[in-house]
LOVEXLUM-804391 format. One record per residue: x, z, y of N, C-alpha, C in turn. Coordinates in steps of 0.2 Angstrom, whole numbers, padded with zeros to 4 digits, always signed. Layout:
N
XZYXZYXZY ...
//
This chain:
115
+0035-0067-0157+0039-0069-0151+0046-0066-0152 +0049-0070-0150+0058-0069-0150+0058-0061-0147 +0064-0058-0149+0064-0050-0146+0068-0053-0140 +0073-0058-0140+0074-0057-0132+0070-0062-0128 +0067-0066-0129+0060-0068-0123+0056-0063-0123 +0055-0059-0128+0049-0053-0125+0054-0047-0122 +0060-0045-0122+0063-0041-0116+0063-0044-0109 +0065-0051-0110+0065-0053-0102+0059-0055-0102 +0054-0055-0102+0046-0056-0101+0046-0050-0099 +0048-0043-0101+0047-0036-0100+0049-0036-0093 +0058-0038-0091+0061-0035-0087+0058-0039-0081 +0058-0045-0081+0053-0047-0076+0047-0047-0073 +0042-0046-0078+0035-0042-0077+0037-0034-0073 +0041-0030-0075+0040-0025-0070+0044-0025-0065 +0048-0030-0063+0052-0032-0055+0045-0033-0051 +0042-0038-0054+0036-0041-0050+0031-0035-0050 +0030-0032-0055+0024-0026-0052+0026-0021-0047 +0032-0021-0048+0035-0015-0042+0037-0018-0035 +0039-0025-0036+0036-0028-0027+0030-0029-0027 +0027-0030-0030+0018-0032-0029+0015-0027-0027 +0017-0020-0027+0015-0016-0028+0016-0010-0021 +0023-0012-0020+0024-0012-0013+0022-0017-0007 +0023-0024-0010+0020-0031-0007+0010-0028-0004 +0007-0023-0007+0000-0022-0006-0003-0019+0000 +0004-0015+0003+0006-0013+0011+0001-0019+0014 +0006-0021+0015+0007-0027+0019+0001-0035+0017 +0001-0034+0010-0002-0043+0009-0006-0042+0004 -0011-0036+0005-0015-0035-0001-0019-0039-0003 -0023-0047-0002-0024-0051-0004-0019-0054-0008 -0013-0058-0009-0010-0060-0011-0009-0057-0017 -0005-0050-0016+0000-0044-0020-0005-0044-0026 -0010-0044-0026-0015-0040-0030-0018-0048-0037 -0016-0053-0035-0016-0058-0037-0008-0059-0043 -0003-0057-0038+0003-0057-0042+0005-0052-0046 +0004-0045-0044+0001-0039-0048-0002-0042-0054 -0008-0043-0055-0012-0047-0060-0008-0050-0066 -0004-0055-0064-0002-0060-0069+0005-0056-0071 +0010-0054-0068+0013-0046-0070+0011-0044-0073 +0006-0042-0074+0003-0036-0078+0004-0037-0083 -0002-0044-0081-0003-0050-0090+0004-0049-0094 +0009-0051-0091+0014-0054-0093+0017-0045-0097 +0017-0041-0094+0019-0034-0094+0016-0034-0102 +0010-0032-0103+0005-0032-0109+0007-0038-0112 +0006-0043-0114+0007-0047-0117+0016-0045-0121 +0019-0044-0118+0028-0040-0118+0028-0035-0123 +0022-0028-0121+0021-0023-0126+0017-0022-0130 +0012-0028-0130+0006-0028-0136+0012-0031-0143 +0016-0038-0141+0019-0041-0146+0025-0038-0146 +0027-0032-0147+0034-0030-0149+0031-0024-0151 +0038-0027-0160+0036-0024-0166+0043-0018-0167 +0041-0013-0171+0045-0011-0173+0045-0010-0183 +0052-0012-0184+0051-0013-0191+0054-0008-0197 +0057-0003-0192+0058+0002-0196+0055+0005-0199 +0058+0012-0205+0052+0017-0206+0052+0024-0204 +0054+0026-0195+0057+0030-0194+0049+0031-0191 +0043+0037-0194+0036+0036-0190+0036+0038-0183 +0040+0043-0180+0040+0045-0175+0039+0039-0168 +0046+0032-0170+0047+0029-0165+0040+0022-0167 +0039+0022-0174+0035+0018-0175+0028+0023-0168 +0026+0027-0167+0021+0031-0164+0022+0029-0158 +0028+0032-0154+0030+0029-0149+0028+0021-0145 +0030+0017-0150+0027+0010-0148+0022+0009-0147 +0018+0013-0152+0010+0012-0152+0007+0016-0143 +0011+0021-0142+0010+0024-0138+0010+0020-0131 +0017+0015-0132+0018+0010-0126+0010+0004-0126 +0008+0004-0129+0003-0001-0129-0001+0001-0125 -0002+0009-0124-0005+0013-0120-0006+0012-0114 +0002+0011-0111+0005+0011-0104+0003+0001-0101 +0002-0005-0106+0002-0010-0105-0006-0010-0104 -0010-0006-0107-0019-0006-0106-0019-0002-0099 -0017+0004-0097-0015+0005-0090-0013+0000-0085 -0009-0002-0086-0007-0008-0080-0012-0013-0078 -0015-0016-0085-0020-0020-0084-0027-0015-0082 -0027-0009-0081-0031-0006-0078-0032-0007-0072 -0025-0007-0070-0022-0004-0061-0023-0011-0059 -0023-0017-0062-0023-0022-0060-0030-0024-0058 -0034-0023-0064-0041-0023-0062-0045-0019-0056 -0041-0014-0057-0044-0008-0048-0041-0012-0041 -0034-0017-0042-0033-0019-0037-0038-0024-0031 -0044-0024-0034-0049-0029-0032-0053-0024-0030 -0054-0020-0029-0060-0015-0030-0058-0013-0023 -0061-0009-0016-0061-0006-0012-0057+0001-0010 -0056+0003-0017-0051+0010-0018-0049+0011-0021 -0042+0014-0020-0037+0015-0022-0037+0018-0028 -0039+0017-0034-0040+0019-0040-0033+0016-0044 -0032+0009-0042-0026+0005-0046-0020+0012-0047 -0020+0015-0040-0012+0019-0042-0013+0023-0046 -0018+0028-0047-0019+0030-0053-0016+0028-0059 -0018+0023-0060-0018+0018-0068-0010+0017-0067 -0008+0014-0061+0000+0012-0059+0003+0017-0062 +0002+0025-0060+0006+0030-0062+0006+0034-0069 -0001+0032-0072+0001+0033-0079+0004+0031-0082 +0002+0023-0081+0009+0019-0085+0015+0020-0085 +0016+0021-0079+0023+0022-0076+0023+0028-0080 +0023+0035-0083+0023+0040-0084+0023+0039-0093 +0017+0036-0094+0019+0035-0102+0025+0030-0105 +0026+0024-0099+0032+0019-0102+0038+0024-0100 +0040+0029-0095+0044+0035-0095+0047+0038-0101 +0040+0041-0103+0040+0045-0109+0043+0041-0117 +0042+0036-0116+0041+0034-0121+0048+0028-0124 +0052+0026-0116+0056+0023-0119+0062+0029-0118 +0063+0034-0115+0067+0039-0115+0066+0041-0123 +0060+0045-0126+0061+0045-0134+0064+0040-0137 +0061+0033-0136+0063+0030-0143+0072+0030-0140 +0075+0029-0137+0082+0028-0136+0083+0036-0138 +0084+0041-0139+0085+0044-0141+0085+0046-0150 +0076+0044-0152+0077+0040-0160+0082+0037-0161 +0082+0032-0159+0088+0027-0162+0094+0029-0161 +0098+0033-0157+0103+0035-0158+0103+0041-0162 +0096+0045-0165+0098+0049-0170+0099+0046-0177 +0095+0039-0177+0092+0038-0183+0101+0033-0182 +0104+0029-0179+0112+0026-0180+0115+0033-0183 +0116+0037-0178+0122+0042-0182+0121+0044-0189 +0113+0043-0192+0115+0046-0200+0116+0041-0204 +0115+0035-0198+0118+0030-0206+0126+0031-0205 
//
């Protein structure tokens, strides 16, 4: 997949899960439907984005994110479930994609200044 349809498949995927996600107040039939297909889209975003460096750290990191896209599709699947389990899943993700793209921006700009 092209890297920039998979950034904006990224940036739009988590617009919609963070309405969806607030949307679930209010219109938990629906949200939890849209939620879903977000997610899909979310995962689909972090499974297909490569890094083709050979810096192993950020190549880790990546692998790390795929972590946070199995969570999402977690929280999505607890959305259908009577308890609130989904925010769990929500907030890992949220916690590892945190984690992870704060590193690798950080690699990259150690790994530009020695070139």
């Amino acid at each position: 997949m092209n890297n920039k349809i998979n950034n904006y498949l990224y940036q739009i995927s988590a617009i919609i899960i963070l309405l969806s996600a607030v949307a679930y107040a209010f219109i938990p039939e629906i949200s939890s439907y849209v939620f879903s297909v977000a997610a899909a889209g979310f995962a689909i975003s972090r499974l297909t984005q490569r890094y083709t460096g050979k810096n192993t750290r950020i190549k880790r990191l990546y692998n790390i994110q795929k972590l946070s896209a199995f969570a999402m599709l977690g929280a999505s699947y607890f959305m259908f479930k009577p308890y609130n389990q989904w925010i769990i899943f929500l907030i890992i993700a949220g916690f590892i994609e945190f984690y992870t793209v704060t590193f690798i921006s950080k690699e990259t700009e150690k790994e530009n200044k020695e070139k």
